[in-house]
N, C-alpha and C positions, 0 to 999 in steps of 0.2 A: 504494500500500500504506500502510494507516494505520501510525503509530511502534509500536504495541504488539505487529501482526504482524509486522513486520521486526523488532523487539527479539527474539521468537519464533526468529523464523529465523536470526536471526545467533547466538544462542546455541545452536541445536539444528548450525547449520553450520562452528562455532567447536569443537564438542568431538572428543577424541580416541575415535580405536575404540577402545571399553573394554568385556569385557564387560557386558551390559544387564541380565542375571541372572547371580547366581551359579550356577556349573555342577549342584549339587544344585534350587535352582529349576527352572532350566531342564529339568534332566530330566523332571518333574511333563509339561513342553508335551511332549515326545519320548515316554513311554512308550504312548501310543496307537500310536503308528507302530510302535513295538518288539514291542506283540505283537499286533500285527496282520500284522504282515510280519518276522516276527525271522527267515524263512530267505532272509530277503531279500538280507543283509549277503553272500550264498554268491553273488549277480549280478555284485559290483564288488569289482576288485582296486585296492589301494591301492599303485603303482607306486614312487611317491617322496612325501615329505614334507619340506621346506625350511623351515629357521626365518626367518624376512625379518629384516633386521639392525632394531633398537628395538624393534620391533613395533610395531602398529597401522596398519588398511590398511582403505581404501574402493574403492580404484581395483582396477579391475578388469584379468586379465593380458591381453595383447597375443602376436600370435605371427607370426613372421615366416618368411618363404617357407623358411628356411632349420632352421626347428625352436625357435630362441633364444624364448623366452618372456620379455616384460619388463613387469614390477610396479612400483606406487608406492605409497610406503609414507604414512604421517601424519606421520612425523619426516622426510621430505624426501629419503628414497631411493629411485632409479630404479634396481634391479636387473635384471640379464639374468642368466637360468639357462640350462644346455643342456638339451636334450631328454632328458637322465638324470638329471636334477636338481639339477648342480650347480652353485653360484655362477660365473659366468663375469665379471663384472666388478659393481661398483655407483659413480653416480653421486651426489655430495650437493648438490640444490639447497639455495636458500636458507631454504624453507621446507616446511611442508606438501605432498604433492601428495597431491589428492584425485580430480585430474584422469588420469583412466585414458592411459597413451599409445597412440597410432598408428603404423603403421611403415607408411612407404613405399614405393614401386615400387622404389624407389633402395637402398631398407635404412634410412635416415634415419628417427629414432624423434625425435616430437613429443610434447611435454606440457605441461602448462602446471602452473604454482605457485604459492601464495600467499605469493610474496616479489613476487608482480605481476609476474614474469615469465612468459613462453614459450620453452622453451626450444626447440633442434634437436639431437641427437646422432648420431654415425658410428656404425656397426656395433660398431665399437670403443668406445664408451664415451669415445668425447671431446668435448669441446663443437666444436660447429658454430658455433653462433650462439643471443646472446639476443634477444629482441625485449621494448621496458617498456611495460605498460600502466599506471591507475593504481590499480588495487586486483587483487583476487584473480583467477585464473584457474582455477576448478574444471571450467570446461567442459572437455571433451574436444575433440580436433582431428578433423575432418573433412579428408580431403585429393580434391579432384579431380583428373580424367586428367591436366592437363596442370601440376600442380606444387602448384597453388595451394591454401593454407592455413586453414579456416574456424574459429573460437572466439570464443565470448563471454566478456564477461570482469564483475567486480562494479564496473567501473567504467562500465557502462550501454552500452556498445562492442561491437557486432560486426564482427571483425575479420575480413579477408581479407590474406594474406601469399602475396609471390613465396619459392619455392625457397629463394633466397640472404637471406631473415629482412628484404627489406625490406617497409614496406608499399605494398601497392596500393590500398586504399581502406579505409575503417569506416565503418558506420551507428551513429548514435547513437537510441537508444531510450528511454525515459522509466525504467526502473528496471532491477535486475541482469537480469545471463544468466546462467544456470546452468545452462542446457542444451546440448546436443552439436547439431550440425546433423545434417541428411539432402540426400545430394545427390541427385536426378533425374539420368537419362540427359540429359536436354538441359542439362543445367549449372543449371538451379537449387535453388536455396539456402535448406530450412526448416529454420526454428528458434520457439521460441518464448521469452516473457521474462516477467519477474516484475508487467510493465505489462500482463497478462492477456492480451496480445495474443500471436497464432503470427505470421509473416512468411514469406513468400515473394517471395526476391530473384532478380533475373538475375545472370548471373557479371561484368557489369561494377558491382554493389553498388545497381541500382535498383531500388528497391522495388513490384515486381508488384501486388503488393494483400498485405492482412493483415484477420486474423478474430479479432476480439473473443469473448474467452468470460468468463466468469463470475467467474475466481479466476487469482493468479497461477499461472502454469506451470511448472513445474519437471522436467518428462517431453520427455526427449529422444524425435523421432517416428520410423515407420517406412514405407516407401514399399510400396506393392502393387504386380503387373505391369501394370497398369493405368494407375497412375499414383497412384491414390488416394491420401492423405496419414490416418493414424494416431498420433494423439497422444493424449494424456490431462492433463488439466486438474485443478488444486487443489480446482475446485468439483465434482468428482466426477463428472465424466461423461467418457466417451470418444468421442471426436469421429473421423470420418472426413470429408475432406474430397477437394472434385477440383481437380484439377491447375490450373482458373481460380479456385479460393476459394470457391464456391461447399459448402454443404455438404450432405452425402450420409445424412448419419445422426449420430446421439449417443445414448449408452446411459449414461444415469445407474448405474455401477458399484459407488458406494459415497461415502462424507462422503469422503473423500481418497484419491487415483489420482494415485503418484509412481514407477511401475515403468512401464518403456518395453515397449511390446508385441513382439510378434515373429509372424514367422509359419510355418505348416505348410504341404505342398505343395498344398494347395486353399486356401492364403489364408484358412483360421480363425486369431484373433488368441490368444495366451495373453499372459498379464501378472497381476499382483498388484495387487487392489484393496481398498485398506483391510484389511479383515483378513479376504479371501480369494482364492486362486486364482482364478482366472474364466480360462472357454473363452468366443470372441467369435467367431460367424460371417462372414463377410464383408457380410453383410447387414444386419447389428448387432443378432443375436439371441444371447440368451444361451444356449450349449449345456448348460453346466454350470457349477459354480460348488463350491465346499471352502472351509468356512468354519478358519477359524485361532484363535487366540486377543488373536494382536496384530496389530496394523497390521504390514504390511512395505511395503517399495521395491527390492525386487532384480529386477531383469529375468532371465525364465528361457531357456533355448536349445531350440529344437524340433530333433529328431535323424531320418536317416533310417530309424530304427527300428521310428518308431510312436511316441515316447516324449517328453517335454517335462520339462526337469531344473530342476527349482523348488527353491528353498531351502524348508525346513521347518523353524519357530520350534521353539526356538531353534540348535540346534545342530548339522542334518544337510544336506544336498543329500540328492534322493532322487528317482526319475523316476515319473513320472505316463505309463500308460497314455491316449493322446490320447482313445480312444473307452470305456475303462471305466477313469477315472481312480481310483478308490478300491477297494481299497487302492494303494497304491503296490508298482510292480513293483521296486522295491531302493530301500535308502537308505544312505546314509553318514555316521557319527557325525563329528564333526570335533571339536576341543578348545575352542573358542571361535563367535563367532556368521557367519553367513555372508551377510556384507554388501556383496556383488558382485556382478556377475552372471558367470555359469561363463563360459569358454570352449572351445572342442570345435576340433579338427584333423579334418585329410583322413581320420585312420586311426581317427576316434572318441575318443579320448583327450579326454578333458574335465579340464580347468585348473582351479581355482576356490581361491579363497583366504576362508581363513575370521578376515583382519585381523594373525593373528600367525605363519601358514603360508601355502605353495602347497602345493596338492597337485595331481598326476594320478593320475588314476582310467583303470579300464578297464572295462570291462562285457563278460560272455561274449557277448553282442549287441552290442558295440561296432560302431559306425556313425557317420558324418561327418555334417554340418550338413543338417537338411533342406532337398533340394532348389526353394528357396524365394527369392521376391527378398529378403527379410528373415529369416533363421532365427534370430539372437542379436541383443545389445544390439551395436548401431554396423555391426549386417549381416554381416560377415564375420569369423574371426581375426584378421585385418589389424586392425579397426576404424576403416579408414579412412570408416565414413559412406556409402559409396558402396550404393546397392540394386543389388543381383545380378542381370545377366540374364538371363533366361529362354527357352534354345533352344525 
């Protein structure tokens, strides 16, 4: 990466959630949706609303077998809410967390900091263990069947950890990671880095092969039942790859593709390219596409509904009929911009924090993840990274 793009990136990844527009601007990009679908807001019930302590949030919520939903904040708070919305404990790292956490088989909630740590926490809100890298950890954790820990960090490290915080191995890469892994059934390990390259490792940290593409990557991928690998690249295309490195297709999407795709129960990809929506066949044909006004990066959640829940610049989440996506079948105003990606439970309840709230939502169709190996960002509510089997 030449110095003037990294100067780029480190100040677009250095700042705080702060509104992008003011709320009157903003409204200007929303009033299309409003009256196109103003009897839309009658679809989705607004359950609860939580102020997050500081404000300002990139990470997206997490949610554990038990209901607990846990958020991180830009000021360095790892909060756990109950399932009715209210504060159950908050931890204070050292620094930012931009990095979304994980919760584990165990209950043990993962995330990582730009005090360059990673941390572990108990159910309860106490420190487990740290682990020091030596710069920022925005990636998110990946965790496989059998313990083991995956994150990159900006200090050029991809990292694998036991259980108990120590390490079992790192790959060193030529520039940051700032992406989340995806694990395969057979244990291995993609990820991509800011050295343009994706990777694909075995679970004892050997490196399979890796695929050069165009531009640094900063799109965490998603796995098909197949095997197939789904990512998206800075130099604007979306890449589908197979399971030997080999590659299967690339659909130039737009000048910049940083929304992680996801999938519907036929393996169509949605995701955010540049400055629009796009539907991706498994085939890597475009089905449809909604144009925006600005670029965005939020990964959306495909539900067993019919419906795909995309953020809409600036201020709303709102669902998308998968086969007549316009207008939108509801949407939802929020206070500020919605810079996460949702997350959805067994019972339909969709999570989604808009930087300076969480909210849950319900929808009179309320429905669970679609039955998919991939349906949201990081594949499951867990977010442990793991692709879904497919009975």
């Amino acid at each position: 990466m030449n110095s003037s793009r990294f100067d780029v990136l480190l100040l677009r990844e250095m700042r705080p959630q702060i509104p992008r527009l003011s709320p009157l601007l903003s409204l200007l990009f929303f009033i299309p949706c409003i009256s196109l679908q103003a009897e839309g807001t009658n679809a989705v019930t607004n359950l609860w609303k939580l102020t997050l302590p500081d404000g300002g949030s990139e990470s997206s919520p997490a949610l554990a077998p038990d209901g607990t939903i846990y958020q991180g904040t830009f000021h360095g708070w790892l909060v756990a809410v109950t399932p009715e919305g209210k504060m159950k404990w908050k931890f204070k790292a050292g620094r930012e967390i931009k990095s979304s956490p994980a919760v584990a088989d165990d209950g043990t909630i993962y995330f990582g900091s730009r005090d360059r740590k990673f941390y572990a926490l108990t159910p309860q809100g106490k420190l487990r263990w740290t682990f020091d890298t030596g710069a920022w950890v925005d990636s998110s954790p990946a965790i496989a069947v059998d313990g083991t820990i995956y994150f990159g960090s900006w200090d050029k490290n991809f990292y694998a950890l036991n259980p108990d915080g120590s390490l079992k191995w790192k790959l060193a890469t030529s520039n940051v990671i700032t992406t989340s892994a995806a694990l395969a059934p057979d244990g291995t390990i993609y990820f991509g880095a800011h050295d343009k390259n994706f990777y694909a490792l075995a679970p004892d940290g050997k490196l399979k092969w890796k695929f050069l593409t165009g531009a640094e990557i900063d799109i965490s991928p998603a796995i098909g039942a197949d095997g197939t690998v789904y990512f998206g690249s800075t130099d604007g295309n979306l890449y589908a790859l197979r399971p030997d490195g080999s590659e299967l297709w690339r659909l130039h999407a737009g000048s910049y593709t940083a929304s992680s795709p996801v999938l519907d129960e036929m393996e169509n990809l949605y995701l955010a390219a540049s400055k629009d929506h796009i539907a991706v066949s498994h085939e890597g044909k475009l089905i449809w596409h909604h144009p925006t006004d600005v670029p965005m990066d939020m990964s959306p959640a495909a539900a067993a509904n019919g419906q795909v829940y995309f953020s809409l610049p600036w201020l709303a989440i709102c669902g998308f009929d998968r086969k007549n996506m316009w207008p939108p079948a509801w949407y939802f105003q929020m206070s500020y911009n919605l810079g996460s990606a949702p997350n959805v439970d067994a019972q339909g309840i969709i999570y989604a924090s808009d930087g300076f709230s969480l909210f849950a939502l319900k929808l009179t169709n309320a429905a669970p993840p679609a039955k998919s190996p991939w349906p949201m960002w990081r594949a499951n509510p867990q977010h442990n990274g793991r692709v879904q089997k497919m009975n």
